[in-house]
PDB file as gemmi writes it, atoms N, CA and C in Angstrom:
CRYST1    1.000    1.000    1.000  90.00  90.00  90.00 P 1                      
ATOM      1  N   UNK A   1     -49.791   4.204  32.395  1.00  0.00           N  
ATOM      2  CA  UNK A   1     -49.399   2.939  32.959  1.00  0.00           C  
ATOM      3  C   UNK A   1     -47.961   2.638  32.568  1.00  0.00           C  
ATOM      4  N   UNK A   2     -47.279   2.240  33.455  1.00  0.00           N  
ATOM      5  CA  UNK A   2     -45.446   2.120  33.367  1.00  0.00           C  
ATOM      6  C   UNK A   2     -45.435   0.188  32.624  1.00  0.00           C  
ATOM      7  N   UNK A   3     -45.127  -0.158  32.020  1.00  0.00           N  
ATOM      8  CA  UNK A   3     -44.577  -0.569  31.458  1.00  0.00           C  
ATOM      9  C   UNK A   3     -43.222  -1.620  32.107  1.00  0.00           C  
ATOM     10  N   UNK A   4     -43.372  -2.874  32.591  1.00  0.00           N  
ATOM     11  CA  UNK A   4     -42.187  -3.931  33.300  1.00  0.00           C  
ATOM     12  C   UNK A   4     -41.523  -3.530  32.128  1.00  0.00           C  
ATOM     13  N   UNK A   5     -40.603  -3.223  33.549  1.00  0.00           N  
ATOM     14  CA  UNK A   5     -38.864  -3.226  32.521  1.00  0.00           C  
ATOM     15  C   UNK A   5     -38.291  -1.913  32.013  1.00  0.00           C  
ATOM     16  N   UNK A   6     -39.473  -1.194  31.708  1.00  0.00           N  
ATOM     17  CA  UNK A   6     -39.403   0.328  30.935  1.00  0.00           C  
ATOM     18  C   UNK A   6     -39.108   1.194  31.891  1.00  0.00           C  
ATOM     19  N   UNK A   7     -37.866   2.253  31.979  1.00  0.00           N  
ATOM     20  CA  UNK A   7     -37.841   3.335  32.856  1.00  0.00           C  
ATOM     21  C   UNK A   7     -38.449   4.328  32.070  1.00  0.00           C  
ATOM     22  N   UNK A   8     -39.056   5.500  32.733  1.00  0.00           N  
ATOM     23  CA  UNK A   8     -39.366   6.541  32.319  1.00  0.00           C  
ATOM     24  C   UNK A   8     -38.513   7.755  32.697  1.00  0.00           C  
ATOM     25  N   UNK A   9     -37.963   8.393  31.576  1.00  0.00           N  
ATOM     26  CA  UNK A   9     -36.835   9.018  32.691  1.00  0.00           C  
ATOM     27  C   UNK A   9     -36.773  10.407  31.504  1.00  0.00           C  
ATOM     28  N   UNK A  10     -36.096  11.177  31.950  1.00  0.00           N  
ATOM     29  CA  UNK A  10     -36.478  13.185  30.883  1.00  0.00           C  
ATOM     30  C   UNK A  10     -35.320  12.551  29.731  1.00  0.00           C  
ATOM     31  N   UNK A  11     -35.709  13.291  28.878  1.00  0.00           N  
ATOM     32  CA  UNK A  11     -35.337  13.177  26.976  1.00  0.00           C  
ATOM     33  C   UNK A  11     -33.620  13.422  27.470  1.00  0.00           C  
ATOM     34  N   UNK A  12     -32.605  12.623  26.802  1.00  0.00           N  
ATOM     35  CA  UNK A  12     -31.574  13.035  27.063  1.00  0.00           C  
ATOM     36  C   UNK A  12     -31.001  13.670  25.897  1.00  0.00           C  
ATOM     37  N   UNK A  13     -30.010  14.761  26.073  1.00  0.00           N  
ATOM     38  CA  UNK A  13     -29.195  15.247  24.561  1.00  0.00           C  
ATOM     39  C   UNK A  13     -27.777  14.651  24.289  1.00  0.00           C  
ATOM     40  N   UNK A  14     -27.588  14.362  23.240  1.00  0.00           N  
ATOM     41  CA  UNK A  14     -26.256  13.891  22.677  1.00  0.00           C  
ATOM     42  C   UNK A  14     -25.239  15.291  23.266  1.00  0.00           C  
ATOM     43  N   UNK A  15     -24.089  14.702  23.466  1.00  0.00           N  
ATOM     44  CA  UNK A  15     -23.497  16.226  23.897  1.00  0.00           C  
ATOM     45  C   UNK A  15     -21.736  15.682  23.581  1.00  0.00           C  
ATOM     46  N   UNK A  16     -20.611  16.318  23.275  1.00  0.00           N  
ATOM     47  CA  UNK A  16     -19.095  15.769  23.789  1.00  0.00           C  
ATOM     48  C   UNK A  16     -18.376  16.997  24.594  1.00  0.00           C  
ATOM     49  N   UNK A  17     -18.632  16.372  25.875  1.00  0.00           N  
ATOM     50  CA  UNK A  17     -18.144  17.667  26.581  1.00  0.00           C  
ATOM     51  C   UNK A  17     -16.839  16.486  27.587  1.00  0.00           C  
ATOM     52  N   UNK A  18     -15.382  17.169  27.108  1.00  0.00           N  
ATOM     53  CA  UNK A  18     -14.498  16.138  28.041  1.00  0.00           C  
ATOM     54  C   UNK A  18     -14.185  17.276  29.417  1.00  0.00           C  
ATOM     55  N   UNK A  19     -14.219  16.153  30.334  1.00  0.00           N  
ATOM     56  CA  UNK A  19     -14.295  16.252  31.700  1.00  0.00           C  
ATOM     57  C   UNK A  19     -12.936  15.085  32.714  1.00  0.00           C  
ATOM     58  N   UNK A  20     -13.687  15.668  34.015  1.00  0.00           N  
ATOM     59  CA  UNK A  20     -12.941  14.520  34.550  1.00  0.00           C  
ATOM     60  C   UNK A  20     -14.043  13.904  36.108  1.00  0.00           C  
ATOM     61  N   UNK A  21     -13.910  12.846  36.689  1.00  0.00           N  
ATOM     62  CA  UNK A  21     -14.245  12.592  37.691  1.00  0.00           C  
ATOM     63  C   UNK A  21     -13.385  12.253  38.727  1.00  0.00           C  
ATOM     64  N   UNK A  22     -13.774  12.857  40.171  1.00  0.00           N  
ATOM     65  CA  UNK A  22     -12.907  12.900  41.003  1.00  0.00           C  
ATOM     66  C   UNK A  22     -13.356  11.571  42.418  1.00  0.00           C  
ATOM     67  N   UNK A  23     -12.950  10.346  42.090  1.00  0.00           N  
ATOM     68  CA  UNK A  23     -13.740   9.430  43.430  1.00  0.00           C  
ATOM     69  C   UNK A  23     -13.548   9.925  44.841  1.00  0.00           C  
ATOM     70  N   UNK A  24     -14.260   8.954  45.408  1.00  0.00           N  
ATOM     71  CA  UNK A  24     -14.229   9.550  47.450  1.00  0.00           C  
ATOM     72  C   UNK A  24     -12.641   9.575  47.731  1.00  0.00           C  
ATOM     73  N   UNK A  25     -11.605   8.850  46.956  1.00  0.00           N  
ATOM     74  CA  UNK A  25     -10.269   8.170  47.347  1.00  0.00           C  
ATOM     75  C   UNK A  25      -9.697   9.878  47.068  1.00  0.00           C  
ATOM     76  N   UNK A  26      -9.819  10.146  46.148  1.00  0.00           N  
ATOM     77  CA  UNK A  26      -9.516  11.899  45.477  1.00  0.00           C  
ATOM     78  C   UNK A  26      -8.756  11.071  44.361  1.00  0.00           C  
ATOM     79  N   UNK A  27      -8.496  10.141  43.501  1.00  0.00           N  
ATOM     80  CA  UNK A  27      -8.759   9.410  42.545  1.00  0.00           C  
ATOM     81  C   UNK A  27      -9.092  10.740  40.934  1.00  0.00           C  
ATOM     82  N   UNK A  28      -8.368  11.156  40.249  1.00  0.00           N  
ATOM     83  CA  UNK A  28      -9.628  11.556  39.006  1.00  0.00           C  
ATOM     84  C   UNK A  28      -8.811  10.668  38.047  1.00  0.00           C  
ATOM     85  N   UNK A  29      -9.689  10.905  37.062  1.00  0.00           N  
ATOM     86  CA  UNK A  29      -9.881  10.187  35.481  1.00  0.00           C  
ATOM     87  C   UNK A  29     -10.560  11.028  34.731  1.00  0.00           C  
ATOM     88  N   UNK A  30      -9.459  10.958  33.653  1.00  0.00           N  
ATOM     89  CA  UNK A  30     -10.505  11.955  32.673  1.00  0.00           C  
ATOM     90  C   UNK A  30     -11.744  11.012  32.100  1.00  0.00           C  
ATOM     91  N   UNK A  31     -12.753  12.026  31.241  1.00  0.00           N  
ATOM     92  CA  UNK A  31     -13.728  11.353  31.128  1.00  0.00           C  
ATOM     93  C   UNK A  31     -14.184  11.756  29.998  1.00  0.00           C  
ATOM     94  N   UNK A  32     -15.265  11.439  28.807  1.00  0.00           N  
ATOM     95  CA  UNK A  32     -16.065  12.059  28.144  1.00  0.00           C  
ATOM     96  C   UNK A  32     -17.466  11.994  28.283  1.00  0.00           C  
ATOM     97  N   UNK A  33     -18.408  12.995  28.462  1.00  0.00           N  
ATOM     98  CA  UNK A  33     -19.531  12.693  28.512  1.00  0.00           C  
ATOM     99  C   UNK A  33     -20.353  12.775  27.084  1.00  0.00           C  
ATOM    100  N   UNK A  34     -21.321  11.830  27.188  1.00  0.00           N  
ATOM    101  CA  UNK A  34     -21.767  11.807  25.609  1.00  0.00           C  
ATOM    102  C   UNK A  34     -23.169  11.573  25.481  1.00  0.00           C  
ATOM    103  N   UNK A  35     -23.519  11.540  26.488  1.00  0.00           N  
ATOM    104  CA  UNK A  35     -25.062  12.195  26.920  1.00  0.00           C  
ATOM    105  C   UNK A  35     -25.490  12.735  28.317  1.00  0.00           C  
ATOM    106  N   UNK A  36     -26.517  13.293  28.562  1.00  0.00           N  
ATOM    107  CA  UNK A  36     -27.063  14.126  29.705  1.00  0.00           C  
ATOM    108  C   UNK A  36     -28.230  14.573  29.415  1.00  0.00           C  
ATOM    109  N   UNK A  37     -28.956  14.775  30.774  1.00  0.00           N  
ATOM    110  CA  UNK A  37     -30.258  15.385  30.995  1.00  0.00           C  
ATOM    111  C   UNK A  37     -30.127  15.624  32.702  1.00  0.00           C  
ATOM    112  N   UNK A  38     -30.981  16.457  33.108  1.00  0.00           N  
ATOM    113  CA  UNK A  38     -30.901  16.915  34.291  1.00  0.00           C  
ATOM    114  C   UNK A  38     -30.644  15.493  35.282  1.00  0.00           C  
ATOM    115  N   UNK A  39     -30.829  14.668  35.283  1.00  0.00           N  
ATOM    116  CA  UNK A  39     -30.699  13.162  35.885  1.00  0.00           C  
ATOM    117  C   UNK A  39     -29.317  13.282  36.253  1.00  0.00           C  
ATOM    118  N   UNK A  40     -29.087  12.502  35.089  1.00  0.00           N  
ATOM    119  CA  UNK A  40     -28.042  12.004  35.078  1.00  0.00           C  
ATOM    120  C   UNK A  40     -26.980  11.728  33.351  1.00  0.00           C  
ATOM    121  N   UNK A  41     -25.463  10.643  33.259  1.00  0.00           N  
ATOM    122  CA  UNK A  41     -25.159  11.630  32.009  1.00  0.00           C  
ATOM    123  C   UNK A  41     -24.194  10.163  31.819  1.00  0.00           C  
ATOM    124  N   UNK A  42     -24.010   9.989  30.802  1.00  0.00           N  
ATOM    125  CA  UNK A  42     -23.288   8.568  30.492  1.00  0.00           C  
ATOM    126  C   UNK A  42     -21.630   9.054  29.877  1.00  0.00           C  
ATOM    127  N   UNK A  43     -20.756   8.450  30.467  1.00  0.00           N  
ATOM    128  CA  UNK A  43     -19.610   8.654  30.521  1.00  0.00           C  
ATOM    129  C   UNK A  43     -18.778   7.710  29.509  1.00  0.00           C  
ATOM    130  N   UNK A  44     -17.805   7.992  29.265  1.00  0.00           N  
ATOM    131  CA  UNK A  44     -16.836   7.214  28.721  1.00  0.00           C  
ATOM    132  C   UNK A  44     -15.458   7.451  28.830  1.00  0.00           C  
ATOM    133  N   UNK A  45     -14.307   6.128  29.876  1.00  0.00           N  
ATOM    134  CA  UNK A  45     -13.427   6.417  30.198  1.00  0.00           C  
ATOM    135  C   UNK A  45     -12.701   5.038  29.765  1.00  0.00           C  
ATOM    136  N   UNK A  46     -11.192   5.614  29.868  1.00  0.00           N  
ATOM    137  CA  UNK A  46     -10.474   4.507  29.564  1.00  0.00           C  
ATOM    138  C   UNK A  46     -10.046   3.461  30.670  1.00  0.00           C  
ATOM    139  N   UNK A  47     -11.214   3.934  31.556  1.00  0.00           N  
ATOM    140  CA  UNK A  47     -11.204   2.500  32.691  1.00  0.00           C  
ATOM    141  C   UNK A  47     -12.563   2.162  33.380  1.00  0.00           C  
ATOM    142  N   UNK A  48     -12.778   0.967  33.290  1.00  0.00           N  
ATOM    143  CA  UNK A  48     -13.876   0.849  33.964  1.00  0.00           C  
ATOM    144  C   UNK A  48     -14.340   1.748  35.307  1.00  0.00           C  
ATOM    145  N   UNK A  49     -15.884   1.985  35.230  1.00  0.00           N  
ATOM    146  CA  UNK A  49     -15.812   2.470  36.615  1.00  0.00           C  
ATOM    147  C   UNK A  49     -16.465   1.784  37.628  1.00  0.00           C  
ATOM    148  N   UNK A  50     -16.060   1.974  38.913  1.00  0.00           N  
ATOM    149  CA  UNK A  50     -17.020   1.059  40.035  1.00  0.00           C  
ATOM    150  C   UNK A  50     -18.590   1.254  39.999  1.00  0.00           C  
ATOM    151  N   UNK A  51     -19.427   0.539  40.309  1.00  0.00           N  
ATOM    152  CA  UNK A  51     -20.453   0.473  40.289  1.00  0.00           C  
ATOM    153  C   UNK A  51     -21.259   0.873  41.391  1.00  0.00           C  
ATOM    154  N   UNK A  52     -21.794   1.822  42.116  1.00  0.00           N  
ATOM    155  CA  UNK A  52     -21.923   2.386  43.301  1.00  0.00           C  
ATOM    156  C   UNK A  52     -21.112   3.308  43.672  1.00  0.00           C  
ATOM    157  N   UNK A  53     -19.839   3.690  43.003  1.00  0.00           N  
ATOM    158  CA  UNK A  53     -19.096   4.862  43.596  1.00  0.00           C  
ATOM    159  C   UNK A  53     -19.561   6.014  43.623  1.00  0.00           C  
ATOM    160  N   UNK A  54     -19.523   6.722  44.405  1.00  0.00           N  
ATOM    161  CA  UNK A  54     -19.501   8.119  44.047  1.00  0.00           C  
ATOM    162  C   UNK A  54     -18.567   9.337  43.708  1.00  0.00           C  
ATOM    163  N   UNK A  55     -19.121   9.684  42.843  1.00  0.00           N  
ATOM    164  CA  UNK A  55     -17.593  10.904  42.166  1.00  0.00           C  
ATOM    165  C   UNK A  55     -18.213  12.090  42.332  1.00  0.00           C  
ATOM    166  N   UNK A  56     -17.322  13.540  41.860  1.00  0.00           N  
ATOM    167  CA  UNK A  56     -17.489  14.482  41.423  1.00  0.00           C  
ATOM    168  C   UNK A  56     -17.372  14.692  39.938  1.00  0.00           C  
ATOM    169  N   UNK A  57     -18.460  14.795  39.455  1.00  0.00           N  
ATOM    170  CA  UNK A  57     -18.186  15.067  37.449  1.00  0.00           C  
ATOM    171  C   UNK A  57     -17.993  16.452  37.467  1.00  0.00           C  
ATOM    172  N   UNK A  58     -17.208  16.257  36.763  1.00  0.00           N  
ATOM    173  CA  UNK A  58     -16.204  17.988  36.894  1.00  0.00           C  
ATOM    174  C   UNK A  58     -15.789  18.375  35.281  1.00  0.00           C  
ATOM    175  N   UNK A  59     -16.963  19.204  34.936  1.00  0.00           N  
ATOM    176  CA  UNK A  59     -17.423  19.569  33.281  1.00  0.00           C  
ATOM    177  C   UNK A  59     -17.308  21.325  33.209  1.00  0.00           C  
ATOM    178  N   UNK A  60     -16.330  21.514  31.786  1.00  0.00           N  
ATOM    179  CA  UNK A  60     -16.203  23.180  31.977  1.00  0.00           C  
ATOM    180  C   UNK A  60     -17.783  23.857  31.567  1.00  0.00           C  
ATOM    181  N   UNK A  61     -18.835  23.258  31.511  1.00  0.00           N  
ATOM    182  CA  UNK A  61     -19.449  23.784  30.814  1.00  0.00           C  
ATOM    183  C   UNK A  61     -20.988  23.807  32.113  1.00  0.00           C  
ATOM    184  N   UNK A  62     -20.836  22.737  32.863  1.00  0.00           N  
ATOM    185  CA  UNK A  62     -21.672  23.428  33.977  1.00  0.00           C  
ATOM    186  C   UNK A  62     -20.851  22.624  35.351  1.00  0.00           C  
ATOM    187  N   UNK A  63     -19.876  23.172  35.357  1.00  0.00           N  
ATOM    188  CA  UNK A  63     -19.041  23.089  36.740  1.00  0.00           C  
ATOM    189  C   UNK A  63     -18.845  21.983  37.745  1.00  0.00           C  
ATOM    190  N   UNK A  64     -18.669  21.158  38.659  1.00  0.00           N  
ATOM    191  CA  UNK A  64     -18.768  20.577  39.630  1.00  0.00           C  
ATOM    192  C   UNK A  64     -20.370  20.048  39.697  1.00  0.00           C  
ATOM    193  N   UNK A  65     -20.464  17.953  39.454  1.00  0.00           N  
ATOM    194  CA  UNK A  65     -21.756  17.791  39.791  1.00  0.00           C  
ATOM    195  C   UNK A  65     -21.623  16.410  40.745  1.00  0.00           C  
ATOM    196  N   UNK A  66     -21.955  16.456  41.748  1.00  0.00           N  
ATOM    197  CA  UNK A  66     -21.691  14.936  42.956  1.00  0.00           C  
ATOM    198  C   UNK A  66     -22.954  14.071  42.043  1.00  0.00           C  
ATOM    199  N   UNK A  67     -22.359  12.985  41.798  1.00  0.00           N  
ATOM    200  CA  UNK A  67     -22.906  11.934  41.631  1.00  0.00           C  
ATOM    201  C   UNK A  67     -22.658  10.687  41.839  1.00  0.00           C  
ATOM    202  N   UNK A  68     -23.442   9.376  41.324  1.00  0.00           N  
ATOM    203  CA  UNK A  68     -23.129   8.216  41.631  1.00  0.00           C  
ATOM    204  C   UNK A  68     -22.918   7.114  40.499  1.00  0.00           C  
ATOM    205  N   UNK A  69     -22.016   6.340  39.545  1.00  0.00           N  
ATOM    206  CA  UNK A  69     -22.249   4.993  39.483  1.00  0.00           C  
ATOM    207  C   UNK A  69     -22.586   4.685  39.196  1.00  0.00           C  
ATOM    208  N   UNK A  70     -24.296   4.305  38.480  1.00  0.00           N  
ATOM    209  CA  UNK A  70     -25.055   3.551  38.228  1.00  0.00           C  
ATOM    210  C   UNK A  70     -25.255   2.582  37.410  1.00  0.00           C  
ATOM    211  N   UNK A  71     -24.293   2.345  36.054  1.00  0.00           N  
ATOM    212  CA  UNK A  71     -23.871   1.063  35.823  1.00  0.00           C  
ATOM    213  C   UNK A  71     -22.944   1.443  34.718  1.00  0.00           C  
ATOM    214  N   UNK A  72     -22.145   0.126  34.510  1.00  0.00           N  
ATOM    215  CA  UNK A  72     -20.558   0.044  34.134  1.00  0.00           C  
ATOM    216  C   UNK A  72     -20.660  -1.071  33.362  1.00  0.00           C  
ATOM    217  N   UNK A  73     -19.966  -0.720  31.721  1.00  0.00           N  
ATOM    218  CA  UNK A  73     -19.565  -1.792  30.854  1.00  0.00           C  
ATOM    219  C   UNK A  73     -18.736  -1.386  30.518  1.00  0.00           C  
ATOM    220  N   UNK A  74     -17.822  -2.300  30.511  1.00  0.00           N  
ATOM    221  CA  UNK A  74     -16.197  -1.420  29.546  1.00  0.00           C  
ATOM    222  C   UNK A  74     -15.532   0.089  30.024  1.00  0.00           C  
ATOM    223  N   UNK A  75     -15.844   0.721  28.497  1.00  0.00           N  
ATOM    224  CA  UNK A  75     -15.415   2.004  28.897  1.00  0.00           C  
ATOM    225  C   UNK A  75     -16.721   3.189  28.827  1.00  0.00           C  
ATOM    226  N   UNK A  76     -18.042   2.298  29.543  1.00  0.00           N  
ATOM    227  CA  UNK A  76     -18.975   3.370  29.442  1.00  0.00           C  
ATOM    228  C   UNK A  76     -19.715   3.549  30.475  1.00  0.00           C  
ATOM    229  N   UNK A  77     -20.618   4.273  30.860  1.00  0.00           N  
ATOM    230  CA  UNK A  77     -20.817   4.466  32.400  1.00  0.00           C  
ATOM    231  C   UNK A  77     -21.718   5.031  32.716  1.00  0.00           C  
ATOM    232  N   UNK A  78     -22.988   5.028  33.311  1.00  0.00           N  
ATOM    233  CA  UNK A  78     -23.905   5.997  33.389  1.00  0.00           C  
ATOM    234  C   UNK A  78     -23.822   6.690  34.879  1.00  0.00           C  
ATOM    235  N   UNK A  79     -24.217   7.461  34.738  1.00  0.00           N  
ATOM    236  CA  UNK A  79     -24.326   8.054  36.486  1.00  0.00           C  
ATOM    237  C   UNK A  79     -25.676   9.359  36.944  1.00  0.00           C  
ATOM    238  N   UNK A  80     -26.233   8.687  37.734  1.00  0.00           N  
ATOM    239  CA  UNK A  80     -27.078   9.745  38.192  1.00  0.00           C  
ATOM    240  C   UNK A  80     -26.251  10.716  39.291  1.00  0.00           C  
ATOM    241  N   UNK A  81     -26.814  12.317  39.035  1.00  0.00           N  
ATOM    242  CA  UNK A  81     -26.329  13.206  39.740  1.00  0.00           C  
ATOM    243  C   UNK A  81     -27.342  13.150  41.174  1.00  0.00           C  
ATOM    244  N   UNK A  82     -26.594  13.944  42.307  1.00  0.00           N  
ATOM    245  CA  UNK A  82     -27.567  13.466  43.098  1.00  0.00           C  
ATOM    246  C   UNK A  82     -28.121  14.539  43.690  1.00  0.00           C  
ATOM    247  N   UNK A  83     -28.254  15.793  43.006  1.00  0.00           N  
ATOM    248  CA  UNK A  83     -28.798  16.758  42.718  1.00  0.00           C  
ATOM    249  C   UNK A  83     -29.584  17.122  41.378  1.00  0.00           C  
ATOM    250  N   UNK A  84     -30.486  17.050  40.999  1.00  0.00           N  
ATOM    251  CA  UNK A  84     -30.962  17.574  39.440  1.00  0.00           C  
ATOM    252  C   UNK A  84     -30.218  18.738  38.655  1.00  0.00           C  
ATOM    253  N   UNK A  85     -29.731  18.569  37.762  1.00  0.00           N  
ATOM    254  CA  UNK A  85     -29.217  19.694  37.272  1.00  0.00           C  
ATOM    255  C   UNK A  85     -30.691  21.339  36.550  1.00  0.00           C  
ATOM    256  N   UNK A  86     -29.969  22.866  36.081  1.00  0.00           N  
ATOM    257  CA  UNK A  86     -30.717  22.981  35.626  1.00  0.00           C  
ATOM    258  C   UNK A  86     -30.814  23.059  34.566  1.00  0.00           C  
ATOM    259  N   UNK A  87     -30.768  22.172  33.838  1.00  0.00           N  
ATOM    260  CA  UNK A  87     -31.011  22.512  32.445  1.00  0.00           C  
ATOM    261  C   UNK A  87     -32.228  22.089  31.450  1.00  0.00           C  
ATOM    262  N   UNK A  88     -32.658  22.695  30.599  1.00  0.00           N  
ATOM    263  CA  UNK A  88     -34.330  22.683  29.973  1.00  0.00           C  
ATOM    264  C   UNK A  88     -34.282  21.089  29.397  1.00  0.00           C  
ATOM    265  N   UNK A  89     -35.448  20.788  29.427  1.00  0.00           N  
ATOM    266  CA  UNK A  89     -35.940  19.868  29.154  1.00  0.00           C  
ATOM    267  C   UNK A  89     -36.467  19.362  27.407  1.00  0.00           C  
TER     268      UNK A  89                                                      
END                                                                             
């Protein structure tokens, strides 16, 4: 039984992998990511990001991932990919 309020969502790993994201405008910003799981991966940049945008997260360590946005405080950012990545669980 789910739980109001509670997402259920795959175990995420601590990770510092710096990157960059590229918006629809062709826009990039570097970025750090500082968690992930096949979902999606929480960012941290020195600018806010839009909320609904969609970027390219562009990481040397698993290449090019289209994603979206999904919410923005400051300089932190979560974003679901809009493909699953593969990586173990």
């Amino acid at each position: 039984m789910r739980n109001e309020g509670l997402i259920k969502r795959a175990p995420r790993f601590d990770v510092e992998y710096q990157g960059t994201i590229t918006d629809e405008e062709g826009r990039t910003v570097p970025v750090r990511v500082t968690d992930i799981n096949k979902s999606g991966c929480r960012l941290r940049s020195a600018e806010t990001l839009a909320i609904g945008k969609k970027v390219l997260v562009q990481l040397p360590k698993l290449g090019d991932c289209s994603a979206q946005i999904r919410w923005s405080f400051g300089e932190d950012a979560g974003a679901a990919f809009c493909e699953p990545l593969n990586i173990p669980e």
